[in-house]
C-alpha positions in Angstrom: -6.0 -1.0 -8.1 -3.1 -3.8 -7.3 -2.3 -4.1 -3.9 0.8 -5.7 -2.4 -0.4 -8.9 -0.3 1.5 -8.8 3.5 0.5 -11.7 5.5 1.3 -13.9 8.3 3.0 -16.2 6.6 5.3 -13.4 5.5 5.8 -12.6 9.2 7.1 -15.8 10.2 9.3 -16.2 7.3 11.1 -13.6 8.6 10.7 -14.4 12.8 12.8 -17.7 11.3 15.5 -15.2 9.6 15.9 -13.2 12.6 15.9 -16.1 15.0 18.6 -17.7 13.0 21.0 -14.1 13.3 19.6 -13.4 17.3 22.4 -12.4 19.3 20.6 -11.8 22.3 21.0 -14.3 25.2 17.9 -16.3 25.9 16.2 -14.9 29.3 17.5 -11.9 29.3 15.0 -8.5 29.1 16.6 -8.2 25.2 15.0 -11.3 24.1 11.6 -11.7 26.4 10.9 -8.2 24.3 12.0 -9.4 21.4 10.2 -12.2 21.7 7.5 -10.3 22.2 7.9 -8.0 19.6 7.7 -10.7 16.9 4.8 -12.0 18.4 2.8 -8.9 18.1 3.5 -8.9 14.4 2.3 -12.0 14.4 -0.9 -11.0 15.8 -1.2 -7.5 13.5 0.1 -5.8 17.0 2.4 -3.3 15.0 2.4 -0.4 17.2 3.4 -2.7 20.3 5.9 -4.7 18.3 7.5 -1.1 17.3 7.4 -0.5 21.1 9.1 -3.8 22.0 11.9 -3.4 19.7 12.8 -0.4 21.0 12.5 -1.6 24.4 15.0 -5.1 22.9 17.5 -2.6 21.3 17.6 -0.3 24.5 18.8 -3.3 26.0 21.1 -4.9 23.2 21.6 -2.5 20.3 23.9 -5.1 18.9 22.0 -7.5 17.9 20.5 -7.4 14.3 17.9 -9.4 14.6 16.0 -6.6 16.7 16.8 -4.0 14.3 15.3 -6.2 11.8 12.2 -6.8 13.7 12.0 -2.9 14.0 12.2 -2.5 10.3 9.5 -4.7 9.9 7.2 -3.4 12.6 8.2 0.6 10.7 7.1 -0.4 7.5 3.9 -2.0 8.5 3.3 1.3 10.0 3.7 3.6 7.2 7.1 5.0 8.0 9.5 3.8 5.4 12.3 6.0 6.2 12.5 4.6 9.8 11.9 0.9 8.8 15.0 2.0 6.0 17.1 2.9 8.9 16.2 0.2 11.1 17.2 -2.2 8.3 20.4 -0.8 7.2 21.4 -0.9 11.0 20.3 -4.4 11.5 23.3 -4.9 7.7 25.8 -3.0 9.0 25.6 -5.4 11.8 25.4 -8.9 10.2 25.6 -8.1 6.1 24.8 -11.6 5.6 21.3 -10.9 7.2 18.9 -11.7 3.7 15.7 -11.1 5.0 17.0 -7.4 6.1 18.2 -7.2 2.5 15.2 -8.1 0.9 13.0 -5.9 2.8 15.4 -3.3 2.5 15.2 -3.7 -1.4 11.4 -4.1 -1.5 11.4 -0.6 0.3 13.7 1.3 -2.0 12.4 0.0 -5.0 8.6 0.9 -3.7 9.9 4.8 -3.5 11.8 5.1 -6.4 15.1 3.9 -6.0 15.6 1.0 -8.4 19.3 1.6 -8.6 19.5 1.4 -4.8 17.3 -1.6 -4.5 19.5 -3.6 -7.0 22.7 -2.2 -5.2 21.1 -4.0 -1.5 20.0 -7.3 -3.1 23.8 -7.1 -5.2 25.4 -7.0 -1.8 23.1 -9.7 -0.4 24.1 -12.0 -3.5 27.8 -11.8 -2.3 26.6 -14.1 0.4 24.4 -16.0 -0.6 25.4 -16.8 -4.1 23.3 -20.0 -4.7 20.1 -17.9 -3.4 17.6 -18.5 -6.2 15.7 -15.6 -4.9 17.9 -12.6 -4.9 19.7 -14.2 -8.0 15.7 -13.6 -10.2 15.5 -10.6 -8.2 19.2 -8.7 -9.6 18.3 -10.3 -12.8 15.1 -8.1 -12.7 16.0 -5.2 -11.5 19.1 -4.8 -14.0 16.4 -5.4 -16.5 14.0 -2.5 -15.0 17.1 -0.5 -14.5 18.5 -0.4 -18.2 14.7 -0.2 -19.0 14.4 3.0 -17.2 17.6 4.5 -18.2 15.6 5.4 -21.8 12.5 6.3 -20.1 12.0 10.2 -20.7 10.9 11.2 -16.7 9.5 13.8 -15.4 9.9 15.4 -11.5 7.8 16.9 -9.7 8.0 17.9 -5.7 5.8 14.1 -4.9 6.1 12.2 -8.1 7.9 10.8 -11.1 6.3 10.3 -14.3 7.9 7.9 -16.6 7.0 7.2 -20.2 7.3 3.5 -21.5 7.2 3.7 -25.5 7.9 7.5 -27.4 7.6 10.0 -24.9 4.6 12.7 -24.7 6.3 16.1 -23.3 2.7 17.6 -23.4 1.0 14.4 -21.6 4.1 14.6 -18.4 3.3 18.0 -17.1 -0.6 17.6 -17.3 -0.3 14.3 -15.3 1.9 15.5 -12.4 -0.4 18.6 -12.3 -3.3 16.5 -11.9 -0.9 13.9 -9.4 -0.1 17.5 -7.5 -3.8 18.9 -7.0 -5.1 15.3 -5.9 -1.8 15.1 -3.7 -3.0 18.3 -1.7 -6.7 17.4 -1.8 -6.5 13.8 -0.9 -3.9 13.7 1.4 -5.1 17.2 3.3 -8.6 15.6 3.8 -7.4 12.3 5.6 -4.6 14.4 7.1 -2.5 12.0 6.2 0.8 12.7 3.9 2.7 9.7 1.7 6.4 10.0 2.9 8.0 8.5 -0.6 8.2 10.0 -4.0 5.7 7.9 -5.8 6.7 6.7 -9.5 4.3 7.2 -12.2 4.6 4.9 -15.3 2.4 6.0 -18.4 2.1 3.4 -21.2 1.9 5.6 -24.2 1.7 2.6 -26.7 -1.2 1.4 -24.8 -4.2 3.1 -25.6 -6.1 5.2 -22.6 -8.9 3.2 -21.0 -10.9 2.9 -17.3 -8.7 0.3 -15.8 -9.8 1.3 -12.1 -13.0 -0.9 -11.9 -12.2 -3.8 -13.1 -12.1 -7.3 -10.9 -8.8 -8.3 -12.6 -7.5 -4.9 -11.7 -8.5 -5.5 -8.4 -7.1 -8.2 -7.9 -3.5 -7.7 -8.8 -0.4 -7.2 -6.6 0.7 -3.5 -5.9 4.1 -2.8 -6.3 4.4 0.4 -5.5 4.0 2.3 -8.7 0.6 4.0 -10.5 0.5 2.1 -13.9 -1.9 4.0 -16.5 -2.0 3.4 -20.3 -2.4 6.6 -21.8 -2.6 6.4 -25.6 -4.9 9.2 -26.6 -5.6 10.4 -23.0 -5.5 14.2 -23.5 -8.7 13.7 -25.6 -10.8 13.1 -22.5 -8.5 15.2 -19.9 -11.1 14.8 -17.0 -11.1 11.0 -17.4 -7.7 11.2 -17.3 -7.5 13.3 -14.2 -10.2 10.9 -12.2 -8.3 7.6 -13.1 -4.9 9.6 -11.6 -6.6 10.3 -8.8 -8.3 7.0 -8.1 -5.0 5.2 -8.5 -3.0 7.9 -6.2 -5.5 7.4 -3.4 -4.5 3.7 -3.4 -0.7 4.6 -2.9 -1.5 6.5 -0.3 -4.1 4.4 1.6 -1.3 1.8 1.2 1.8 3.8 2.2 -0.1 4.3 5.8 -1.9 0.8 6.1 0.4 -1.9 4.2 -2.2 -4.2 5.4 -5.5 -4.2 7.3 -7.6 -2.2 5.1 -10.6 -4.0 4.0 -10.8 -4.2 0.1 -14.4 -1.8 0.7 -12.5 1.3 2.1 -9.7 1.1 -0.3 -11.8 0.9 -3.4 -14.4 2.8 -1.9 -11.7 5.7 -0.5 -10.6 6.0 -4.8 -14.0 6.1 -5.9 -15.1 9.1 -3.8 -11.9 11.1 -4.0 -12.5 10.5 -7.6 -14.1 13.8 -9.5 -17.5 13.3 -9.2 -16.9 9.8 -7.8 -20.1 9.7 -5.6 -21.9 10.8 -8.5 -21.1 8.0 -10.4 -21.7 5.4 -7.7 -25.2 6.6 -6.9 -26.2 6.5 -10.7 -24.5 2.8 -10.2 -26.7 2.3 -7.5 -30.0 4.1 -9.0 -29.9 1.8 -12.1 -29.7 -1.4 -10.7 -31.7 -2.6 -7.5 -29.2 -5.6 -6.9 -26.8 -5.4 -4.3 -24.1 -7.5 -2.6 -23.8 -8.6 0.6 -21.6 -6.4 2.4 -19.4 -9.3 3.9 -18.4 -10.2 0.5 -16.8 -6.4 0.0 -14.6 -6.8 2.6 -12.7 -9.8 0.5 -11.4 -9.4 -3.3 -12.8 -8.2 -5.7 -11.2 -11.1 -7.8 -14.0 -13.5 -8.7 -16.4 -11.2 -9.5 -18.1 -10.4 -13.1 -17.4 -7.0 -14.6 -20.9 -6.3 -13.4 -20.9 -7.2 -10.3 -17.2 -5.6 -9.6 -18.8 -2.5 -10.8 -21.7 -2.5 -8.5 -19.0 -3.5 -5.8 -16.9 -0.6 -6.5 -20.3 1.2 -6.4 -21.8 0.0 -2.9 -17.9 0.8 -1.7 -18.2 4.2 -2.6 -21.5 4.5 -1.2 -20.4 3.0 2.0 -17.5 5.6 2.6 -19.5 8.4 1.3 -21.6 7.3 4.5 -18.7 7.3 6.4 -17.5 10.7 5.3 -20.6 12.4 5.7 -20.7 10.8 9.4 -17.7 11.8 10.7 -15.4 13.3 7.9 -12.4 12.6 6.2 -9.8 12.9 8.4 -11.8 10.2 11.1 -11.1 8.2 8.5 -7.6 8.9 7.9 -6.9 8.2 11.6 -8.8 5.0 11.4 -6.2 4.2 8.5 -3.7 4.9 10.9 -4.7 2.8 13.8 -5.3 0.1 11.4 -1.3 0.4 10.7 -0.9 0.5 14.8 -2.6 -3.2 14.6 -5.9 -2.5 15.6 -8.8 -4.5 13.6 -11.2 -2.3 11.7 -14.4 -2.3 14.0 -12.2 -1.1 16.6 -10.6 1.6 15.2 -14.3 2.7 13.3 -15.4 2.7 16.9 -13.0 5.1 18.5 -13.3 7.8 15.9 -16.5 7.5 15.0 -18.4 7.2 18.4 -21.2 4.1 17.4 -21.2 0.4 17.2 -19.5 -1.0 13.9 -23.0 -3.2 13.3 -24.8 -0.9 14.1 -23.1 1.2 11.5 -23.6 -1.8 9.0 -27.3 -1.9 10.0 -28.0 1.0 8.9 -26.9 1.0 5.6 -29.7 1.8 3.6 -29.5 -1.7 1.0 -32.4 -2.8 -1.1 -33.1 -7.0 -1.2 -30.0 -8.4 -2.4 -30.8 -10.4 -5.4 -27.0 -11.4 -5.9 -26.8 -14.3 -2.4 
């Protein structure tokens, strides 16, 4: 699964952007919740930065530095059409505003819309011509774009399925079939429902293999898009159907919770929506009496031997199975969405699900670990 990486760092880059296009007069109600708003991004406060913004636009609607901060705060919290809205606002206002149009861009082009995405950072280049950035990114995305345009696709109500290398007309309808069913299952256990049309890209010069338990897998950046070679794939149909539905439960665990989630629930989430997922992870766990420690699932799965990322993925699976079993899948789903809000993980586990995180963690049933 690749993940897209959202950080602080991020954060403040654009707290300077906004700063730098504020309108807002310094002591005024608009910029104390402004102010404030940024700072509880900072903090992984998203809910209450949402809250301020609106508060700071109530006040000043004209300033697009507030509407940025809004987009921003949106998006963190799973709602891409209002952070859309919010950002094209917070354009219309100052066009000049890159950090609107790069977010704005990033969006689009996670549901979909390349052409759209290289239409915002096009207009961004008009000023700011010298921008190395948006100059690799239109460079890119004219690429993807002219890429796509021979792409055979395929539409279904939640998904597009694109074919890089000959097309496979029997392949396209199995896959969204399969992309469908583990739509409505998945999403109608957590109670929680992906807002964007979710692109599918099948590699049908690359020949079909597991590619969701891998470290390197792991480890790589999302970018919005399931990414399966499928050479060969209808030979082995259910495989094909549990790597589909591993790699859509990570779009969707992402399109609520951008960031937050600790690397355990998101791999262990795929694994048990997987088709016989929890099967799979107990034989894991039957075979070998090794185990890791649980801190070091919460981190990547990066540096890790194929082994050893296996048994991860394994004692993941086995930790949410817990989890389901405990207090079923939709408590989970609204953890996922209180981690968006900004709350840390133990608290949210501790509102829905009525015990003390460690004393969650200490009961985990975990032979000696022989891997310290």
């Amino acid at each position: 699964m690749r993940r897209i990486l959202i950080g602080a760092l991020f954060v403040s880059s654009l707290a300077c952007a906004a700063s730098a296009a504020a309108q807002v007069i310094p002591g005024t109600p608009a910029h104390a919740a402004g102010q404030a708003g940024w700072a509880a991004l900072r903090e992984g406060r998203n809910q209450d930065a949402a809250a301020a913004f609106a508060r700071a636009i109530d006040a000043e609607p004209r300033d697009p530095s507030l509407h940025l901060g809004a987009g921003l705060a949106a998006f963190l919290l799973g709602q891409p059409t209002a952070a859309r809205h919010a950002l094209e606002r917070a354009l219309a206002l100052a066009p000049g505003l890159t950090a609107a149009s790069q977010l704005l861009a990033d969006i689009l082009y996670r549901g979909s819309d390349i052409e759209g995405a290289l239409r915002v950072y096009e207009d961004a280049l008009r000023y700011a011509p010298n921008d190395a950035t948006l100059v690799a990114r239109v460079e890119k995305l004219r690429r993807e774009a002219e890429l796509h345009s021979s792409y055979f696709a395929s539409h279904g109500a939640r998904f597009t399925v694109l074919f890089e290398g000959p097309a496979d007309e029997v392949l396209a309808p199995r896959a969204l079939e399969m992309l469908e069913a583990a739509y409505w299952r998945v999403s109608t256990a957590l109670a929680v429902y992906p807002e964007p049309i979710i692109t599918v890209i099948l590699y049908t010069e690359e020949q079909f293999r597991d590619i969701t338990r891998s470290p390197q897998w792991a480890a790589g950046q999302y970018d919005g898009r399931i990414r399966v070679p499928v050479r060969g794939a209808l030979a082995d149909a259910r495989e094909l159907e549990r790597v589909l539905v591993h790699e859509f439960t990570h779009a969707l665990v992402q399109s609520v919770a951008p960031r937050g989630v600790p690397v355990w629930l998101h791999e262990g989430l795929a694994v048990a929506f997987e088709p016989s997922g929890t099967e799979w992870a107990d034989g894991q766990l039957a075979r070998s009496p090794a185990r890791l420690p649980f801190a070091r699932l919460a981190g990547s799965f990066e540096k890790l031997s194929t082994g050893e990322a296996r048994l991860a993925y394994a004692q993941s699976a086995a930790i949410v199975s817990a989890l389901l079993e405990r207090g079923g899948a939709a408590a989970v789903g609204a953890v996922l969405q209180d981690i968006a809000r900004g709350d840390g993980f133990a608290v949210a586990f501790e509102r829905h699900f009525f015990m003390r995180y460690d004393d969650f963690v200490a009961s985990l049933d975990a032979p000696i670990d022989l891997l310290r």
